[in-house]
C-alpha positions in Angstrom: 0.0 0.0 0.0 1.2 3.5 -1.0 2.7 6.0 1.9 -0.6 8.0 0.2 -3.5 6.0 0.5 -2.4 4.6 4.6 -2.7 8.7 4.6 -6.6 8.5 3.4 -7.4 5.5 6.2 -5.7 7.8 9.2 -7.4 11.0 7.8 -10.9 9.3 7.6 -10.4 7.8 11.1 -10.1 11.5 12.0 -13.0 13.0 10.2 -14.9 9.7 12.3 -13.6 10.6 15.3 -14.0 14.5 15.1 -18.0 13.7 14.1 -18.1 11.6 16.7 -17.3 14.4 19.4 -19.2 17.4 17.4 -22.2 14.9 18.4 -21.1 15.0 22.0 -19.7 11.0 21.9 -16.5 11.6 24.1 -15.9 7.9 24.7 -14.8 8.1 21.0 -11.5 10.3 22.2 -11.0 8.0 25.5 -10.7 5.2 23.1 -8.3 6.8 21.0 -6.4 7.8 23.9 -6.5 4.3 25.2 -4.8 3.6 22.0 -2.5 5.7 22.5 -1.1 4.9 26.0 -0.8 1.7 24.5 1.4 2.9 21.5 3.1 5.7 22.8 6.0 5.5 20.7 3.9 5.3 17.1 3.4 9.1 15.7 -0.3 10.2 15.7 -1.3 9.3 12.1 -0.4 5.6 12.7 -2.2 5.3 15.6 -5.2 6.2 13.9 -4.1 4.3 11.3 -4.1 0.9 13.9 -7.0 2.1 15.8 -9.1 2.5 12.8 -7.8 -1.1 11.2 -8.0 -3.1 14.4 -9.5 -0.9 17.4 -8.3 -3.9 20.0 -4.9 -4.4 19.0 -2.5 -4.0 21.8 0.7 -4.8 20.7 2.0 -4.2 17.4 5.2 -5.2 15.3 6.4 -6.3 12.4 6.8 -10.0 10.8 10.7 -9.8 10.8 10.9 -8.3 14.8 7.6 -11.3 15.8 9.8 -13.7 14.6 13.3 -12.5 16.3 10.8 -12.5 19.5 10.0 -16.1 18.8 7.2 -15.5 17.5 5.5 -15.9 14.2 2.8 -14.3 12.0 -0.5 -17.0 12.0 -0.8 -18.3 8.1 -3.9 -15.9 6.4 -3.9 -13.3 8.8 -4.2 -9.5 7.1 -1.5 -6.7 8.2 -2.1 -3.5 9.7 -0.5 -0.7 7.7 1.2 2.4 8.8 3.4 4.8 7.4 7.3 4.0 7.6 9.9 6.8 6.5 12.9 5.6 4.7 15.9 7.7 3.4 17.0 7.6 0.0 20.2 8.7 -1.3 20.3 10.8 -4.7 22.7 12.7 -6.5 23.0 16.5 -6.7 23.3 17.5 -10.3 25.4 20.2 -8.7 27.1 18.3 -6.6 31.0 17.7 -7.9 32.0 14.6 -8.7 33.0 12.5 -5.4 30.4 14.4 -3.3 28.6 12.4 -0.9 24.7 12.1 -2.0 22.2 14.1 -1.0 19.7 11.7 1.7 15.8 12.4 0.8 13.1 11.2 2.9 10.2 9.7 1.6 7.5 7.7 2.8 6.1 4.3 2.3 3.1 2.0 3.2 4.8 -1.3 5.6 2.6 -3.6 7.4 2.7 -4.9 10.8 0.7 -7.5 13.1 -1.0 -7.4 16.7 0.0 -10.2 19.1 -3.1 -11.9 18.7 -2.4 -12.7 15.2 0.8 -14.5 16.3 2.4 -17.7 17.7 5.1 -18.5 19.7 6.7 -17.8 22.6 5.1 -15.5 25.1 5.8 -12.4 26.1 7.0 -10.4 28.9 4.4 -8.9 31.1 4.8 -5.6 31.8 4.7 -4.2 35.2 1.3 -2.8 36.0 0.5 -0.9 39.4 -3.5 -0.9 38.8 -4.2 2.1 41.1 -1.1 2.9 42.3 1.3 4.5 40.8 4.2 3.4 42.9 7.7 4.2 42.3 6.3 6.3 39.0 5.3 8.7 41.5 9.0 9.9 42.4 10.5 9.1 39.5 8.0 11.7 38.1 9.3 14.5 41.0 12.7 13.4 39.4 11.5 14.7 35.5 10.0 17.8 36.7 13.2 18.7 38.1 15.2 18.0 35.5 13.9 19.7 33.5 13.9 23.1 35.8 10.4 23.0 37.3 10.0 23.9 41.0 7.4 21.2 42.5 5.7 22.3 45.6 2.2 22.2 48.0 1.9 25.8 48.6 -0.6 28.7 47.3 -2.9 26.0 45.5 -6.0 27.9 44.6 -9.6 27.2 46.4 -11.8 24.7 44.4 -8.1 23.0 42.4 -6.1 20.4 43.1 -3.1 21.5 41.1 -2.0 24.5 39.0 0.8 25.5 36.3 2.5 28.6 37.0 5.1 28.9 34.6 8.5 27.4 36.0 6.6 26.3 39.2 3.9 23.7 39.6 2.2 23.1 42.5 -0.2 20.4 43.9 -2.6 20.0 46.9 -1.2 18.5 49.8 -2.9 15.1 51.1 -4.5 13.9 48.2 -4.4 9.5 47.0 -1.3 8.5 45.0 -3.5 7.9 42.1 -4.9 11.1 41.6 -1.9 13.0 43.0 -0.2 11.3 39.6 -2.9 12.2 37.4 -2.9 15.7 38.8 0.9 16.2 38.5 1.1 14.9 35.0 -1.8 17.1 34.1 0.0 20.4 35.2 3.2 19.2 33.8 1.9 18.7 30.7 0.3 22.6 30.7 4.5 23.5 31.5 5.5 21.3 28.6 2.5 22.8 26.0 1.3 25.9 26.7 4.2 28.2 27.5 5.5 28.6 24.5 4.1 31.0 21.7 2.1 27.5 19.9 -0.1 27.7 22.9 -3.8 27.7 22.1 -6.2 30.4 22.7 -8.9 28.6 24.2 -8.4 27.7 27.6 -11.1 24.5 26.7 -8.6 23.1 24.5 -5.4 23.8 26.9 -7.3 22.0 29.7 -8.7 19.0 27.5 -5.3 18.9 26.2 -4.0 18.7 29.6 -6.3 16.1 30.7 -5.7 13.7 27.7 -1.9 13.9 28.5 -2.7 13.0 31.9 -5.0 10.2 30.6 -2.8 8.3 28.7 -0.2 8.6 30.8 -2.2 7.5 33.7 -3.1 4.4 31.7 0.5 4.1 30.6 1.7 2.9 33.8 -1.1 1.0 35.0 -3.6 2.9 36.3 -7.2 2.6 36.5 -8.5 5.6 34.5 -12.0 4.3 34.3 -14.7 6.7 33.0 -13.2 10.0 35.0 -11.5 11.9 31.9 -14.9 10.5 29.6 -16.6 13.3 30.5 -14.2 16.2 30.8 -12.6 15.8 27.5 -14.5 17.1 24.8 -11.7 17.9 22.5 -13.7 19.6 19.6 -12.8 23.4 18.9 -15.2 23.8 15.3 -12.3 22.0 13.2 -11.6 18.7 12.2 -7.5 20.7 12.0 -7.8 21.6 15.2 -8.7 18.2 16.3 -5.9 16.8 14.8 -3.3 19.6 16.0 -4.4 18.7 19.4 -4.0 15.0 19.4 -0.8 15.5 17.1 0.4 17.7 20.4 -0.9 15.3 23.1 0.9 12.1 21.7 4.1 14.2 21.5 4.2 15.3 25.2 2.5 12.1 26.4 5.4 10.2 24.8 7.9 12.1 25.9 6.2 11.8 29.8 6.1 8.3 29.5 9.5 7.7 27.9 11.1 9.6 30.8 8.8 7.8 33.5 10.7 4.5 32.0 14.0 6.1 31.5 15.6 5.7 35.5 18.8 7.8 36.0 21.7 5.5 36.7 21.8 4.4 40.3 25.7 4.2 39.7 25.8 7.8 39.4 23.5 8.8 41.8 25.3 7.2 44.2 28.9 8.8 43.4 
């Protein structure tokens, strides 16, 4: 399949999914950000692209990688496409003889396969904290500092839980580990995308944006989200564009959360 037409599937899974919410169906968006905590590290279009091909697939790859993991693609079973880039090296006509080529990236149409159309050896299960989010809770105190973000309990505002200052973030003393996590992740995530001059006008779509972070990170790790984003996030601004800015903004910061929740400093060095 061309790089073009996996484009048409993932833009018609978007035109669903924004009718779906103009028609005030949130669960549609919960789904897709199910999806997505699931596969953080695809970019937005393919996880359209596998949501909209097989909504319950939770672990994708292709044949080659199944089979280095001792597993192997079930005979008749149909692929999931997404888009892969790949460089391609061309000459410069200007270029003088001996000059290195010029790389060009392009992209194709490559398939891949859920685990539940495979065989073989099984996998690892992951480490899942169902309601508590455990040692993800100080690891997380360890990102916002790193990355220059005071993390405090003072001057929370009446009626909030948590709030994003710019530089500072703080959260209301005493509340559970789970929804201390959720909280923190949701004002991290207003630090991380709306400081900065892309932020959005419409403080709806900051906080749904916020929210959704904190959703799919929240499921990342093992938490039970339940229904208790499904009715705050109504990510619809008019625009089927905007939609799509906003998830193509979530997955970015959501990924990057959840890659630094898995990413432990070295003990080694901590200790020196």
């Amino acid at each position: 399949m061309k790089a073009e037409q996996a484009k048409k599937i993932a833009d018609q899974a978007l035109e669903q999914l924004a009718d779906a919410l103009k028609n005030g169906r949130s669960e549609e968006l919960t789904r897709y950000l199910a999806m997505l905590a699931r596969f953080h590290r695809y970019s937005f279009g393919n996880v359209m692209l596998i949501l909209s091909q097989m909504p319950d697939a939770t672990h994708v790859a292709g044949f080659s990688t199944w089979k280095q993991m001792g597993r192997f693609v079930k005979k008749g079973e149909k692929g999931i496409v997404i888009i892969a880039p790949m460089v391609l090296r061309v000459q410069d006509e200007q270029a003088k003889d001996g000059e290195p080529q010029k790389p060009m990236l392009r992209f194709r149409g490559v398939y891949v396969f859920d685990v539940s159309q495979t065989d073989g050896q099984p996998l690892p299960e992951p480490h899942r904290v169902n309601g508590d989010p455990g040692r993800h809770i100080d690891r997380l105190r360890q990102v916002i500092a790193e990355r220059g973000i005071t993390l405090d309990n003072a001057d929370v505002p009446i009626g909030a839980d948590g709030v994003s200052r710019g530089g500072r973030i703080s959260i209301r003393a005493g509340l559970v580990p789970a929804h201390e996590f959720s909280v923190t992740v949701h004002e991290l995530a207003h630090e991380l995308l709306h400081r900065g001059e892309n932020r959005p006008a419409s403080k709806t779509v900051r906080e749904t944006e916020a929210e959704a972070v904190a959703f799919v990170v929240s499921n990342a790790i093992g938490l039970e989200t339940g229904a208790a984003a499904s009715d705050y996030i109504q990510l619809y601004d008019g625009k089927t564009e905007t939609l799509a800015e906003s998830l193509d903004r979530i997955q970015h910061v959501a990924a990057e959360i959840i890659a630094a929740l898995h990413d432990a400093p070295d003990e080694q060095a901590h200790a020196a």
